[in-house]
C-alpha positions in Angstrom: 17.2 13.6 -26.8 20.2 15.6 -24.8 23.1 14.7 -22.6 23.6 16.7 -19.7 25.3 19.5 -21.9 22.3 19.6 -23.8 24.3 18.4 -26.8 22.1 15.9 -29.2 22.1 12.3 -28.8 19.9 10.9 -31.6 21.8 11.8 -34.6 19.3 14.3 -35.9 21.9 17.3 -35.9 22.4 20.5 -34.1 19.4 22.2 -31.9 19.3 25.0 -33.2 18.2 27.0 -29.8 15.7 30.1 -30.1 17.2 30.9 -26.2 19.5 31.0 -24.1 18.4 30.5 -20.2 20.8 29.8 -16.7 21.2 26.4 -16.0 19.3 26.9 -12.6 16.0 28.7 -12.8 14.5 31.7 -10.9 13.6 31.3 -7.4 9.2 31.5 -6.9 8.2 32.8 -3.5 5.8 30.2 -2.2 3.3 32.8 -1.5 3.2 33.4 -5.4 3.1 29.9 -6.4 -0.4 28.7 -7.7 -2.2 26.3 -5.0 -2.7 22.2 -6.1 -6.6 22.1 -7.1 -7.1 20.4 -10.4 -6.2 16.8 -11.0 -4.0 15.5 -13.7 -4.5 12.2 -15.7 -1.5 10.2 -16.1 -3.1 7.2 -18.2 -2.7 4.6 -14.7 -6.0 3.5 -13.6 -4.7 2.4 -10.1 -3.2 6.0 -9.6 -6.0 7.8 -11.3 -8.4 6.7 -8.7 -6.6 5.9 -5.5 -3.9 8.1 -5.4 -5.4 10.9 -8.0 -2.0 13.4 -8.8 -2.6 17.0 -9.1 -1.1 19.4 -11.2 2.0 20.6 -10.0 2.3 17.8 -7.2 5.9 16.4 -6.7 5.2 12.1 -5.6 8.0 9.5 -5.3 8.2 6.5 -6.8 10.0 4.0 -4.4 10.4 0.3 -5.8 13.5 -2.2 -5.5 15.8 -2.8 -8.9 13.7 -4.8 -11.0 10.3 -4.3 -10.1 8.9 -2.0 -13.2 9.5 1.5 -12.2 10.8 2.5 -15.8 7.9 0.5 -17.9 5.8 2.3 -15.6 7.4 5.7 -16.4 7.0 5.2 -20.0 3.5 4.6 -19.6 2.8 7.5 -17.6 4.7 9.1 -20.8 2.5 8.0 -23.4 -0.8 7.7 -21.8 -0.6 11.4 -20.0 -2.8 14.9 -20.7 0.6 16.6 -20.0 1.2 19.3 -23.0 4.7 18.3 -22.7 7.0 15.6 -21.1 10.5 16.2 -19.9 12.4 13.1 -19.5 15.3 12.7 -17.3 17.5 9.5 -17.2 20.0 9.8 -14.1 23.1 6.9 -13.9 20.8 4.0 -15.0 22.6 1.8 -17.5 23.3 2.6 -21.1 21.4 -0.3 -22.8 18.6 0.8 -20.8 18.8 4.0 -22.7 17.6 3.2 -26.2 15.6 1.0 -24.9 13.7 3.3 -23.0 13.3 5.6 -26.6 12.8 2.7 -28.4 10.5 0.0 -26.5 9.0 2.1 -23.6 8.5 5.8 -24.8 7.9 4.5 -28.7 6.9 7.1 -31.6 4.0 8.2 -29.6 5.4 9.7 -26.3 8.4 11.1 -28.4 6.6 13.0 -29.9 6.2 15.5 -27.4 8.6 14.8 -25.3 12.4 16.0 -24.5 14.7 13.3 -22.8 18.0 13.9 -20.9 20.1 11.2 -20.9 23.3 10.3 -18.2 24.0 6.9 -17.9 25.8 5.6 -15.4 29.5 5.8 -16.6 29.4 9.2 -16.8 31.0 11.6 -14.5 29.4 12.3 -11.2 29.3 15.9 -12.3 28.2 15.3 -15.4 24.9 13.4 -13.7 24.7 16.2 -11.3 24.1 18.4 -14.5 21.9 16.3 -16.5 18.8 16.5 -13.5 19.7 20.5 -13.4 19.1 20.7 -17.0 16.1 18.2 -16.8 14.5 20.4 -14.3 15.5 23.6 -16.3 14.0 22.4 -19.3 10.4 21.7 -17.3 10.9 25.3 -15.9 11.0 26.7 -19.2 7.8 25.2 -20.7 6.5 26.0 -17.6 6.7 29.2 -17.6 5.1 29.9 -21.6 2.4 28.5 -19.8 2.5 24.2 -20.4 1.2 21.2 -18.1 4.5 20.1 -18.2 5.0 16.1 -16.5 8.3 15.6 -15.3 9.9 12.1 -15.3 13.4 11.4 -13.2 14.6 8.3 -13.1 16.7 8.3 -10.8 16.7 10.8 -7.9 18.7 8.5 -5.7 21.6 8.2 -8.7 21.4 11.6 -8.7 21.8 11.7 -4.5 25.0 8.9 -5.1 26.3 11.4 -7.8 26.7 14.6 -5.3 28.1 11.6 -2.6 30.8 11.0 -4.9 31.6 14.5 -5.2 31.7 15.5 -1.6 33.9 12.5 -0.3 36.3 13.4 -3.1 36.7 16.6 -1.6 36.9 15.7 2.1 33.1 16.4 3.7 32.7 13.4 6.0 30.5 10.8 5.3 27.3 10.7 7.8 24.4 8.6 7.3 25.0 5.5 6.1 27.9 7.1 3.9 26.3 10.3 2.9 27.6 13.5 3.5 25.3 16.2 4.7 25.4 18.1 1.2 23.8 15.6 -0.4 20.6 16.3 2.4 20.8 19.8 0.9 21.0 19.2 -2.8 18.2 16.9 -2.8 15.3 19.7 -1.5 17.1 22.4 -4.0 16.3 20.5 -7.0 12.5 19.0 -6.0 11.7 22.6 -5.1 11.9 23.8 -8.3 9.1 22.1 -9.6 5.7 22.6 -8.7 3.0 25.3 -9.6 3.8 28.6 -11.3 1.8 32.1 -10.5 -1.4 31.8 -10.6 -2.9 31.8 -14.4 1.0 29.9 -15.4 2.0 26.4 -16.0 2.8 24.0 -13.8 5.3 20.8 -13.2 3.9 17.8 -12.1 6.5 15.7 -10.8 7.6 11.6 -10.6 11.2 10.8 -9.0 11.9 7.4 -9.0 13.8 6.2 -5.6 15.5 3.2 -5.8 15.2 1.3 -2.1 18.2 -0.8 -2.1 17.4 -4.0 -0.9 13.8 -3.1 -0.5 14.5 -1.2 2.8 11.9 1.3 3.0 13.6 3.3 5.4 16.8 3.7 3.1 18.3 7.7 4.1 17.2 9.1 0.8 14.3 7.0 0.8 13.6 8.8 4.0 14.7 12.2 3.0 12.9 12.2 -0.6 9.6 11.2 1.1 10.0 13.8 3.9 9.9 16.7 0.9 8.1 15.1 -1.6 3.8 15.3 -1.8 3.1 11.9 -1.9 4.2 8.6 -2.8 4.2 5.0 -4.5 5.2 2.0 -3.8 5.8 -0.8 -6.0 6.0 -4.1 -4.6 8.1 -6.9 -4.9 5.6 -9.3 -4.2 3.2 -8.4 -6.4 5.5 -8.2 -9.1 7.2 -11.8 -8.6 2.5 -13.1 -8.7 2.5 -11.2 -12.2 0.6 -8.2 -11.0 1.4 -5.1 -13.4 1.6 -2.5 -12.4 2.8 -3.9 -9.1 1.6 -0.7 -6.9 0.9 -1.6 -3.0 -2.1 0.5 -2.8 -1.9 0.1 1.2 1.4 2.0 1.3 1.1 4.7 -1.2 -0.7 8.0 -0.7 -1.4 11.2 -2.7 -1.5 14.1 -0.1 -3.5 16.3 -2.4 -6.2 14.1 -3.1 -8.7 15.7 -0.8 -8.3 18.9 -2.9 -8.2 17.6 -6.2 -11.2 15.2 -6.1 -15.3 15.0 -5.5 -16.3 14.0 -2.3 -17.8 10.7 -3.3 -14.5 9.9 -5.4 -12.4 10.5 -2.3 -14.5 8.3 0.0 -14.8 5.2 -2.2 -11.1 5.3 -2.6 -10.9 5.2 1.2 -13.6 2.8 1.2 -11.4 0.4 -1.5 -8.3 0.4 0.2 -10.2 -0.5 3.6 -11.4 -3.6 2.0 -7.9 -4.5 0.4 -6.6 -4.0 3.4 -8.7 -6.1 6.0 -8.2 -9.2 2.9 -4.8 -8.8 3.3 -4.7 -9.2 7.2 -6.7 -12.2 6.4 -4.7 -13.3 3.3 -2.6 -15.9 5.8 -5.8 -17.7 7.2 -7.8 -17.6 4.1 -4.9 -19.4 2.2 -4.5 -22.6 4.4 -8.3 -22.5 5.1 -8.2 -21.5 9.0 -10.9 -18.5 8.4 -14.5 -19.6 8.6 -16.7 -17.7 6.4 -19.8 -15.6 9.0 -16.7 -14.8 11.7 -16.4 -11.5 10.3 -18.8 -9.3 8.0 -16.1 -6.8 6.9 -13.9 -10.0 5.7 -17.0 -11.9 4.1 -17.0 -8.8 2.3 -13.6 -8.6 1.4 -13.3 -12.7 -0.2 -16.4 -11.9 -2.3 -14.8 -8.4 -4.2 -10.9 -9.1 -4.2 -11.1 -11.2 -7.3 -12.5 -7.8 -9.6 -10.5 -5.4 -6.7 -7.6 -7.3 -8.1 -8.5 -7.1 -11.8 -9.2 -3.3 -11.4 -5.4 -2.6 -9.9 -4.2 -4.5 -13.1 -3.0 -2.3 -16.3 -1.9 -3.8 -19.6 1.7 -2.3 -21.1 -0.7 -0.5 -23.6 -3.7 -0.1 -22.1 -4.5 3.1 -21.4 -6.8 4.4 -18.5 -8.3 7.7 -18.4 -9.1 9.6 -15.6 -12.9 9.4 -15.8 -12.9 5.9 -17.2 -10.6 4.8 -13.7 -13.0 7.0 -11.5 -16.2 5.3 -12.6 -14.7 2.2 -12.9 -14.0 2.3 -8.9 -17.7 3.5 -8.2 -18.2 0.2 -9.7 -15.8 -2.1 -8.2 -16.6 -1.7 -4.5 -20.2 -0.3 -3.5 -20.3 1.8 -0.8 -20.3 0.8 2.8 -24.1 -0.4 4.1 -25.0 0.6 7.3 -26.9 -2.4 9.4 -30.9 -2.1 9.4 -31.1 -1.0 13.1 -34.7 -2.2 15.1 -37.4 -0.1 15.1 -38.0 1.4 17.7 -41.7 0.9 19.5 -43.7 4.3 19.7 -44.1 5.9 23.2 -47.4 5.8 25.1 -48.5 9.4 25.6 -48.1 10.3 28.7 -49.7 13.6 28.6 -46.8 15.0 29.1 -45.5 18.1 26.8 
């Protein structure tokens, strides 16, 4: 565990470094990177099987303050198939620091992980470095060849660190109070990440995004899910009923799926979030009894398997969920859409016709 100097934090001594590397990393031509096609098991069952992440896919996480993005994160951290797991920890609060090590990430998903650590009272410049050095760590591993799973929390700190910076020395402030460098920082350092040359490692990516006030369309909310290759949303809502994790599976997307997945996989997903979804239009009436069961078949269908849809969505703080385990389970949950019987159709009189 590092600061953004990559000076030790825990007390175990000096690093003694078999390297030396530049702080930022070589640029890959993205005709030599490696293309998204095998999936990677991050321990969530919810993500496993309805947003299924590929190796060296960059996603978002967007939530509010509050809502379990970190506990999430060190989930992702222990329960993970990643080789190795770089940690970055961008201007969140210091006491949320050790807890983190302590109560989230535990023995187990120390133990192969490397965490860099800026809280919030450092310098702007300071924070700026720390998620450079976070993503120059992943680079390295990646390139001896490592599923490396990289873990920022937070890219929007890290968006209000380079704001800080360029007011101080004059740029104008734009949208909503951000300059325009901070536009250009933002793709810079996601870029990175990603796939290798073919036969290399990879980085698969999580930034966290905090939405202040739970405004979707925040600017770097916006901009981070312009550049980014998918993302989740984590719901206020759900989180206030005690629904952990508390992702809205309607508003979240993977946009590799289709090429890290099986055919059937892909279209019970579809088929799963279809039926959430028509419950949920129908949540309003079904709650003060206005719906009368027979008015619609899709919605009939949707009362009778929200009770184990909403049981399957739901993860314990130590449960894991592998990938195959979450895949099968979803066959299960939801059966595949029946088509009506149609009539049969009478045969024809011959007509002596051809």
């Amino acid at each position: 565990m590092v600061n953004g100097n990559g000076e030790p934090l825990d007390g175990k001594g000096p690093l003694q470094a078999e390297a030396r590397v530049s702080l930022s990393g070589d640029i890959i031509n993205p005709l030599d990177r490696a293309p998204v096609r095998q999936s990677m098991d991050v321990g969530i069952r919810a993500i496993n099987s309805l947003m299924t992440v590929g190796q060296g896919q960059r996603l978002g996480l967007f939530a509010g303050s509050g809502v379990g993005k970190s506990v999430l994160l060190g989930m992702m951290t222990r329960f993970t198939n990643a080789d190795i797991t770089v940690v970055g920890l961008i201007g969140e609060r210091g006491r949320e620091v050790k807890e983190f090590i302590e109560d989230i990430l535990g023995d187990e998903g120390l133990a192969r992980s490397v965490v860099v650590a800026s809280p919030a009272d450092d310098s702007p410049l300071m924070r700026l470095r720390a998620a450079m050095l976070t993503t120059r760590i992943a680079e390295y591993y990646r390139d001896q060849g490592k599923r490396v799973l990289l873990l920022m929390d937070s890219l929007t700190r890290y968006a209000q660190a380079q704001r800080e910076i360029a007011l101080a020395v004059g740029e104008p402030p734009a949208t909503k109070g951000y300059p325009p460098s901070v536009f250009a920082k933002l793709p810079q350092l996601v870029e990175r990440t990603g796939n290798g040359r073919p036969g290399g490692g990879s980085i698969t990516a999580f930034y966290t995004v905090l939405t202040e006030g739970d405004d979707q369309q925040d600017p770097i909310a916006d901009a981070a899910r312009a550049i980014l290759d998918g993302h989740i949303v984590l719901s206020r809502r759900l989180a206030e009923e005690g629904h952990y994790p508390a992702i809205d599976v309607e508003a979240s997307i993977s946009r590799v799926m289709p090429q890290v997945t099986e055919t059937e996989h892909f279209a019970r997903a579809q088929r799963f979030k279809q039926v959430y979804s028509r419950y949920q239009q129908a949540r309003d009436l079904i709650s003060v009894g206005a719906y009368v069961k027979g008015s619609d078949p899709e919605t009939d269908f949707a009362i009778t398997h929200i009770g184990n849809m909403g049981q399957f969505l739901q993860q314990g703080l130590n449960e894991s969920a592998p990938l195959e385990d979450s895949i099968q389970q979803l066959l299960a949950v939801v059966p595949e859409r029946r088509s009506p019987d149609r009539p049969k159709t009478p045969p024809q009189a011959d007509g002596g016709g051809r």
